[in-house]
C-alpha positions, 0 to 999 in steps of 0.5 A, spaced: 519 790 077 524 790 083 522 786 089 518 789 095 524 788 099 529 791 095 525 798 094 524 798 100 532 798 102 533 802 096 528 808 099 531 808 106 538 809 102 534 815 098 533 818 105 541 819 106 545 817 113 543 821 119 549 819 121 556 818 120 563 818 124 569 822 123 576 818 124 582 822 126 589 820 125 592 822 118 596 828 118 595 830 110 591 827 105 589 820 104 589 816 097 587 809 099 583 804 103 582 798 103 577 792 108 579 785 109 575 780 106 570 776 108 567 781 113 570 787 113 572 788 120 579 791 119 579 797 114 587 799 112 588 807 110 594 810 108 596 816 104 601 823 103 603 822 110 606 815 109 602 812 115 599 806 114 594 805 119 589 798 121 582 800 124 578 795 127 571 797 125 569 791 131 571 794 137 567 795 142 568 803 142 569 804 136 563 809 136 566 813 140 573 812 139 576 816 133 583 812 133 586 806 129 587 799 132 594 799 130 599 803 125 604 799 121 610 802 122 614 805 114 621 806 114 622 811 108 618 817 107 614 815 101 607 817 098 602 811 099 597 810 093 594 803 094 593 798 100 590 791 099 588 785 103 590 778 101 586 772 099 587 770 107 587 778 111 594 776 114 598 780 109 596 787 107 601 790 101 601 797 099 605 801 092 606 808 092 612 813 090 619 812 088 617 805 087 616 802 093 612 795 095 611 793 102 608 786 104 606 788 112 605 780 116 599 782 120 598 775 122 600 776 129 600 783 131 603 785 138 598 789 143 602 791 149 604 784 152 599 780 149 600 778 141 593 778 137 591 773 132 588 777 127 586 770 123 582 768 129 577 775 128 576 773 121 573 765 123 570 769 130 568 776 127 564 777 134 571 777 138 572 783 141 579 786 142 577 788 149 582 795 150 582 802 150 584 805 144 591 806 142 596 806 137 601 801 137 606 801 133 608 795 129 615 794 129 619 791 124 619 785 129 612 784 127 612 785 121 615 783 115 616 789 109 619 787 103 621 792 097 624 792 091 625 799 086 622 799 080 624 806 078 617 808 077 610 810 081 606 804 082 600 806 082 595 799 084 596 793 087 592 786 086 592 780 091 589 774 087 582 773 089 584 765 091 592 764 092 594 769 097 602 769 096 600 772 088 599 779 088 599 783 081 601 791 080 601 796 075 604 803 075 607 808 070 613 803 067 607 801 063 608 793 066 604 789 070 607 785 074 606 778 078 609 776 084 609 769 087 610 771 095 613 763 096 619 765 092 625 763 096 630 769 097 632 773 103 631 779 099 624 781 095 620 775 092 623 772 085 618 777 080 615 771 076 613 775 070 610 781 066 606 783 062 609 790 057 604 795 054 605 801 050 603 806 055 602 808 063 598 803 066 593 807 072 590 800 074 590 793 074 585 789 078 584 781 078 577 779 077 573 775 082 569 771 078 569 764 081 572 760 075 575 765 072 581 768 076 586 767 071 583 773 068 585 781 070 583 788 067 588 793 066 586 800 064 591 804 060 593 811 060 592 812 053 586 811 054 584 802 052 582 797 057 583 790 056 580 784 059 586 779 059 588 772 061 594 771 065 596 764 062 596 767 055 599 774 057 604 773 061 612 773 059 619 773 063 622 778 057 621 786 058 620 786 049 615 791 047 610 788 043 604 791 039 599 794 042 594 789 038 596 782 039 590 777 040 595 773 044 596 779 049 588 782 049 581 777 049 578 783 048 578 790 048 573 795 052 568 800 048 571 806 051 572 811 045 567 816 045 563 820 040 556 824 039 552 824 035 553 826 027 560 827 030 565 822 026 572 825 031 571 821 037 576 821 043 578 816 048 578 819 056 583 817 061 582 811 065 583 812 072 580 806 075 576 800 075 572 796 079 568 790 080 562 787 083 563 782 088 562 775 083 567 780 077 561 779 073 559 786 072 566 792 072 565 799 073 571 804 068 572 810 072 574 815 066 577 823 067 573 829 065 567 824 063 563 820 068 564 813 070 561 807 065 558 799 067 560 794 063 559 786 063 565 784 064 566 778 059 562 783 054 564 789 050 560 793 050 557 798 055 551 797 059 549 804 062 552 811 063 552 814 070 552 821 070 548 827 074 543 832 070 542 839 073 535 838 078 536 831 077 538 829 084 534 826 089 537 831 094 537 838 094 544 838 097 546 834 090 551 837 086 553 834 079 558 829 079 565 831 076 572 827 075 577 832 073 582 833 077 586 827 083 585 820 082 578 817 083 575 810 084 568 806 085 565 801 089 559 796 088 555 794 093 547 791 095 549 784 095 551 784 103 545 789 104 540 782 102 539 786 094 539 780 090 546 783 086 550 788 086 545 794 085 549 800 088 554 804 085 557 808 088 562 814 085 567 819 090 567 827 085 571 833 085 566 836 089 567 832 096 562 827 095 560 820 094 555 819 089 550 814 089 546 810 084 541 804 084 543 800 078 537 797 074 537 789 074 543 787 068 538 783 064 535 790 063 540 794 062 543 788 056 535 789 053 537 797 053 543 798 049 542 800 042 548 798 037 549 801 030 553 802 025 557 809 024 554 812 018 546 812 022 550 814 029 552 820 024 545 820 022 543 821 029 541 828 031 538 832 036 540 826 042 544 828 048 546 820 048 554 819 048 556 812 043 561 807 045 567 804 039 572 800 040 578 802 036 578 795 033 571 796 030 570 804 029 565 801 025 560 799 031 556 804 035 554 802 042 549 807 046 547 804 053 542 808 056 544 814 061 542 814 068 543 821 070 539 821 078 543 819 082 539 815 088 543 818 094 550 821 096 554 822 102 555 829 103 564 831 104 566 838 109 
């Protein structure tokens, strides 16, 4: 039974946000964002239009201001794909097209005749930067941008959840890189190794896990996801290996998926991963499916995610679809006083963002059921979906399906 307090959270969730803010500045699409850590105050947005703007989500007005703080200044007209904020909210890097990778230096940003510290809101969070909104645009004497051409799309970038000068990307090579921004050099930090895999990597994310930052997750477009572990996967040689070596893999998620009495299985893409805040739980966006929960250290799914027609909450509810663009989730609860990460919030083809409460993990652990392929085909007249992993096809894992979502954010 969930605590009195935590149902009444969840309830006033059910009931839908009265109200939202619209913030203008964009001209076309855009692909990411990103807060910092810590408090969130500042949220980075970047896209199609190749603007990278900082937003100062504690500023006085910014219930009736729609502009950014500040917009980083970008030298070549290339798409933007991911931002992140380092360990430390003084850098912001983002990846895109035509191999770009761009490290902005925001530790001090200049506001007008005034230089702020943007450190100094992050240990101060209820200082106020106290100006009418508009935006500055930052220089290269205000920032410092590196970039380095790979020959390929990069499509995710992962600062270190504890050393802010290591940062991690992924993208259409079918390498994930690792950066030490320390190295010395006047052009792009020295790369100080790689991992190579046999197919497009779409994401690849550290895990937050305290003690286990050694750990990271990349999720392949040929459909496999892997929990690795950089002091065992990380060469200086870009010499395919196989697919298959255990020095390369800890373990490989369930992620080929069957029906029942089915013996063919198919293995969806990959889009992104995501992690609650202590890493301990993993959501695997998948196209043309629905997104899947996982223990991170474990195998095996713990529940499926989907909408069933009349199963919504609301009835402006539709059905959760990922067929088309690149999608993500987010966990959430934990800042909301819930005793874990009890949301999972999914963005759909529809425009909306669809949210699910998530039963405790200890029970949804309770609920899988495993077995062997010959019952799984045995099984009929369920809708369940199983879950193998390609190196034990003989394994069956089928988590339960929870198809209500508790609430979503409506798009236009």
């Amino acid at each position: 039974m969930r605590h009195k307090q935590e149902d009444l959270l969840l309830r006033m969730l059910a009931g839908g946000f009265r109200y939202s803010k619209s913030l203008f500045a964009h001209t076309s699409c855009v692909n990411a964002i990103a807060f910092s850590k810590y408090t969130g105050r500042w949220m980075a947005s970047a896209g199609d239009d190749t603007n990278l703007f900082l937003w100062d989500t504690f500023q006085d007005n910014f219930h009736i201001s729609s502009g950014p703080a500040f917009r980083l200044s970008t030298e070549s007209r290339k798409n933007v794909l991911a931002v992140a904020f380092n360990a430390s909210n003084d850098k912001i890097y983002s990846v895109g097209t035509q191999s770009q990778f761009v490290e902005y230096d925001i530790s001090r940003l200049n506001l007008g005749q005034n230089q702020v510290n943007v450190s100094d809101f992050l240990s101060h969070p209820t200082t106020s930067v106290n100006r009418t909104s508009q935006v500055i645009d930052l220089g290269r004497g205000n920032n410092v941008q590196y970039s380095r051409s790979y020959g390929d799309t990069i499509y995710s970038v992962s600062p270190h959840p504890t050393h802010p000068n290591l940062v991690m990307t992924a993208g259409e090579e079918g390498l994930v890189r690792f950066h030490d921004l320390r190295s010395p050099g006047t052009g792009f930090p020295s790369m100080e190794g790689l991992v190579v895999r046999n197919s497009e990597i779409n994401d690849a994310q550290w895990c937050p896990t305290p003690g286990a930052s050694h750990s990271f997750v990349i999720a392949q477009q040929d459909g496999n996801v892997c929990l690795m572990d950089s002091r065992m996967a990380i060469s200086t040689s870009i010499n395919p290996v196989e697919d298959s070596d255990p020095q390369n893999v800890i373990h490989r998620y369930a992620t080929w998926v069957s029906k029942a009495g089915f013996r063919s299985c198919w293995a969806p893409e990959p889009s992104s991963v995501a992690f609650s805040s202590d890493g301990m739980r993993m959501a695997i966006t998948l196209k043309n499916f629905t997104p899947v929960l996982y223990d991170t250290f474990g195998v095996f799914p713990l529940t499926q995610l989907c909408t069933l027609p009349g199963n919504a909450n609301s009835s402006g509810a539709g059905l959760y679809a990922n067929n088309c663009t690149i999608k993500h989730g987010s966990f959430g609860g934990a800042g909301l006083g819930l005793p874990e990460d009890s949301i999972y919030c999914a963005g759909s083809d529809d425009f909306k963002v669809y949210a699910w409460a998530i039963p405790s993990w200890e029970t949804l652990k309770q609920t899988v059921r495993c077995l062997k392929s010959e019952l799984w085909l045995s099984e009929t007249g369920t809708s369940d979906m199983g879950f193998a992993t390609p190196n034990d096809p003989r394994t069956v894992a089928i988590p339960p399906c929870l198809s209500r979502p508790s609430f979503f954010l409506g798009g236009e």
